[in-house]
C-alpha positions, -999 to +999 in steps of 0.1 A: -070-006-085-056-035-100-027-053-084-012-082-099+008-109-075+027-137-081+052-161-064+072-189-072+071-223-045+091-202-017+062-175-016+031-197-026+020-198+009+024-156+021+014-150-020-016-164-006-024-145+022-017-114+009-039-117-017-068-125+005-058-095+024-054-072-005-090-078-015-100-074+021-091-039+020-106-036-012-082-036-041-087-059-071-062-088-072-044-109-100-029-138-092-006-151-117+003-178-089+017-201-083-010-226-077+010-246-048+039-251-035+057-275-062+087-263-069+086-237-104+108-215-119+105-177-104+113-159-138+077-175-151+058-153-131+083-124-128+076-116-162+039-123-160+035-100-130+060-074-147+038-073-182+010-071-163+018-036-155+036-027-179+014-029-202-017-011-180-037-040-168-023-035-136-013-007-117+013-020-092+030-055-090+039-078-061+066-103-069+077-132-037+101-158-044+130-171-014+146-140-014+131-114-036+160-108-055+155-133-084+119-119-089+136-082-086+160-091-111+136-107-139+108-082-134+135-054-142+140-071-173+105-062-189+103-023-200+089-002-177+092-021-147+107-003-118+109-036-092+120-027-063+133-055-038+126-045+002+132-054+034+116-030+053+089-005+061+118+021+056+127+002+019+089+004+006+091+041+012+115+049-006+112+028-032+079+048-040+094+083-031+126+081-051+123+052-076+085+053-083+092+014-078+059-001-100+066-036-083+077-046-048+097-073-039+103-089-015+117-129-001+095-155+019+129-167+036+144-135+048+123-130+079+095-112+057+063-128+080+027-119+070+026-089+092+060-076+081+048-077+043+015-067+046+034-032+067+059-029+035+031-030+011+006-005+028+035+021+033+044+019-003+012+020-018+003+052+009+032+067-006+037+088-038+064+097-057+080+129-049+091+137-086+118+168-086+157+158-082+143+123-086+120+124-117+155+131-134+169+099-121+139+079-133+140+096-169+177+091-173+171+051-164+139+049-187+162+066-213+191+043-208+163+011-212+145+030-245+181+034-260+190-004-252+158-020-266+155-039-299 
């Protein structure tokens, strides 16, 4: 599986380690970087990340930046993307059970350590979406983001 990753300066450093660990447990990693921790704008790699899986050359995203919500809040902006910002194992979850979230989220400065993150993203890539009363939610946004394009 291909998982695309990217951070601005905030996340360069736990970016980093969870890509290394990512590929330790076998996945196949795209980092769009940041390549250190000079300070960059987090919509660049936002949208990188975003069209990544949006367009199929990734399967799931992961997006750090101070806070997550900046990344959240770009990445949402690119079709398709259901970005997801979390703050907990609990958040991950349900992000993948309800929303079908396609990228997770999630800020460097918010008390999100290495062990917290790497938690978040194992529970929400071990869980799937449970589709029924929630599948319509998720068609009734992608037909609300179809309608708006152009």
């Amino acid at each position: 599986m291909n998982i695309a990753i990217g951070s601005d300066h905030r996340g360069f450093a736990l970016k980093n380690s969870l890509a290394k660990w990512l590929e330790s447990r076998g996945y196949n990693v795209v980092d769009i970087g940041t390549e250190d921790p000079t300070s960059t704008d987090y919509p660049d790699y936002a949208f990188r990340v975003a069209e990544l899986v949006s367009n199929g050359n990734a399967e799931l995203g992961i997006l750090i930046c101070g806070t997550g919500i900046g990344m959240s809040m770009a990445a949402n902006k690119v079709k398709g993307i259901r970005a997801a910002k979390v703050c907990s194992e609990k958040d991950a979850q349900m992000a993948r059970r309800h929303n079908n979230a396609n990228v997770l989220c999630f800020g460097a400065d918010t008390g999100v350590d290495e062990a917290l993150a790497q938690r978040m993203i194992a529970t929400w890539m071990e869980n799937e979406f449970e589709g029924g009363r929630h599948e319509r939610r998720v068609e009734k946004i992608t037909a609300f983001e179809n309608k708006n394009e152009g």
